[in-house]
C-alpha positions as CSV (number, residue, x, y, z in Angstrom):
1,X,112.0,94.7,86.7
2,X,110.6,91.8,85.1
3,X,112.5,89.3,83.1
4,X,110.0,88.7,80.2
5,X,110.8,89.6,76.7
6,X,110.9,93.6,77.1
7,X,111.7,94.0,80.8
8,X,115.2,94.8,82.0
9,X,116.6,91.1,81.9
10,X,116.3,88.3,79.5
11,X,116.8,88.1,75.5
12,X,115.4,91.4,74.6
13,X,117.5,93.3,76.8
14,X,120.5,91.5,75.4
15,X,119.9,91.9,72.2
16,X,119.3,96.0,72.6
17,X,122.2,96.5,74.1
18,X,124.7,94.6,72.0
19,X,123.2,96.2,69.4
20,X,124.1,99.6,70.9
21,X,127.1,98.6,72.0
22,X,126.2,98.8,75.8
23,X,126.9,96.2,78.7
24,X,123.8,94.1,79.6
25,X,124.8,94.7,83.0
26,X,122.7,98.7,82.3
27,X,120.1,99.1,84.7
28,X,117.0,99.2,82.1
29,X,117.4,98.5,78.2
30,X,114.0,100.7,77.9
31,X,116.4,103.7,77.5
32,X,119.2,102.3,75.4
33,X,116.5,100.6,73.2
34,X,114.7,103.9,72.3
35,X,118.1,106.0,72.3
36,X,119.2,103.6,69.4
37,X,116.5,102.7,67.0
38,X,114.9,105.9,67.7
39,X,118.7,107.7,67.3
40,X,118.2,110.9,69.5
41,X,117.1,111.4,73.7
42,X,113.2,111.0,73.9
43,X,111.1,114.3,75.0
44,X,108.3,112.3,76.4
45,X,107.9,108.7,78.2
46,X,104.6,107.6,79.5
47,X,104.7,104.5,81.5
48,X,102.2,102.1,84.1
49,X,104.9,100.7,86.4
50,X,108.0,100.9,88.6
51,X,109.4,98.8,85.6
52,X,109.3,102.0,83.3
53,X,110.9,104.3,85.9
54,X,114.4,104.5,84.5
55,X,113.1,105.0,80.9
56,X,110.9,108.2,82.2
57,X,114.1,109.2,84.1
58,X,116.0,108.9,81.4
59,X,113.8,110.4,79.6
60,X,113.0,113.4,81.9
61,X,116.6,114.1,82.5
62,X,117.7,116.0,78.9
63,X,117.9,119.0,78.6
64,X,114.7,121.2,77.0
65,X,111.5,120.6,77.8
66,X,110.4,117.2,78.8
67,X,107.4,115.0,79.6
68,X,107.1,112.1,82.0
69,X,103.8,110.4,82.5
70,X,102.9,108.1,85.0
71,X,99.6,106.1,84.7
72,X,98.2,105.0,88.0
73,X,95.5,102.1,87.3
74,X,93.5,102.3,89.8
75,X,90.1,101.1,88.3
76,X,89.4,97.7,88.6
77,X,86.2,98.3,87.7
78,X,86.6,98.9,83.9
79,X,90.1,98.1,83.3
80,X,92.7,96.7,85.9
81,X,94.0,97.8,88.9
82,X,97.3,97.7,90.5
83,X,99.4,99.8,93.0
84,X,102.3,98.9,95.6
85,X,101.7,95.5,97.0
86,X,100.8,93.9,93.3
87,X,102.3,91.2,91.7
88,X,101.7,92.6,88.5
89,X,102.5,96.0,87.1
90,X,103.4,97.3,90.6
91,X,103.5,101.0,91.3
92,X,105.4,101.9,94.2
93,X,109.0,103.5,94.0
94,X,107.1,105.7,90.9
95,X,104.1,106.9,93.5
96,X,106.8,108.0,95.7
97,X,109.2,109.6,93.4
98,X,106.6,111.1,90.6
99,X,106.5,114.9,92.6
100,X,109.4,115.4,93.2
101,X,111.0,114.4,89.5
102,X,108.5,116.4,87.6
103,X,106.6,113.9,86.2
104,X,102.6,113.6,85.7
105,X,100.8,111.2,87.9
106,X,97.8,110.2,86.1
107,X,95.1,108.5,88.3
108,X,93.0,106.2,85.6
109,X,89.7,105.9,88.1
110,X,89.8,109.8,89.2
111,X,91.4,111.7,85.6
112,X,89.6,109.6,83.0
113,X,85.8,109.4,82.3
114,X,86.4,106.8,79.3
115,X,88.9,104.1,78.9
116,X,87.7,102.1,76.3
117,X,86.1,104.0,73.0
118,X,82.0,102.5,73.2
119,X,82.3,102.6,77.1
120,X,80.0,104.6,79.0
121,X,82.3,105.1,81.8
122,X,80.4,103.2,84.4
């Protein structure tokens, strides 16, 4: 998890938690940021990176019918790609845990003729 202004660490993540009233020491403020300004358990979390994989958890782990999305960018082509060994935005503990926990893997290159409204998807 990153440590910029809405990954796990850093200002952001103190600030959600004090203002639920959770320790900063939680494992991802993702959850406990949505749980209290939204007020009620999420039924759907879509995410690009290991750095959302507690918030789909999270999310994916109420009870009823839930969503978890995982977008795999793969196209470096006409957006950006990233996967396992990047620096940015890495997939890796998600690739490997997406199957088994239910969620959608999404594979941006393969699953999506357009990205961007206007492109032609070349």
């Amino acid at each position: 998890m990153g440590s910029g202004p809405h990954g796990s660490s850093g200002w952001w993540g103190d600030y959600c938690c004090r203002l639920s009233g959770y320790s900063t020491g939680i494992k991802s403020t993702k959850s406990v940021a949505i749980n209290h300004f939204i007020g009620q358990h999420s039924i759907l979390a879509a995410g690009n990176s290991d750095g959302d994989f507690e918030m789909l958890e999270w999310t994916t782990a109420g009870e009823g019918e839930r969503l978890g999305l995982l977008v795999h960018h793969t196209d470096a082509k006409r957006e950006w790609a990233y996967d396992r060994e990047s620096s940015e935005g890495r997939l890796d503990r998600g690739l490997d845990e997406a199957d088994k926990k239910g969620w959608l893997l999404i594979d941006m290159a393969g699953d999506w003729q357009v990205i961007y409204p206007g492109d032609s998807g070349e």
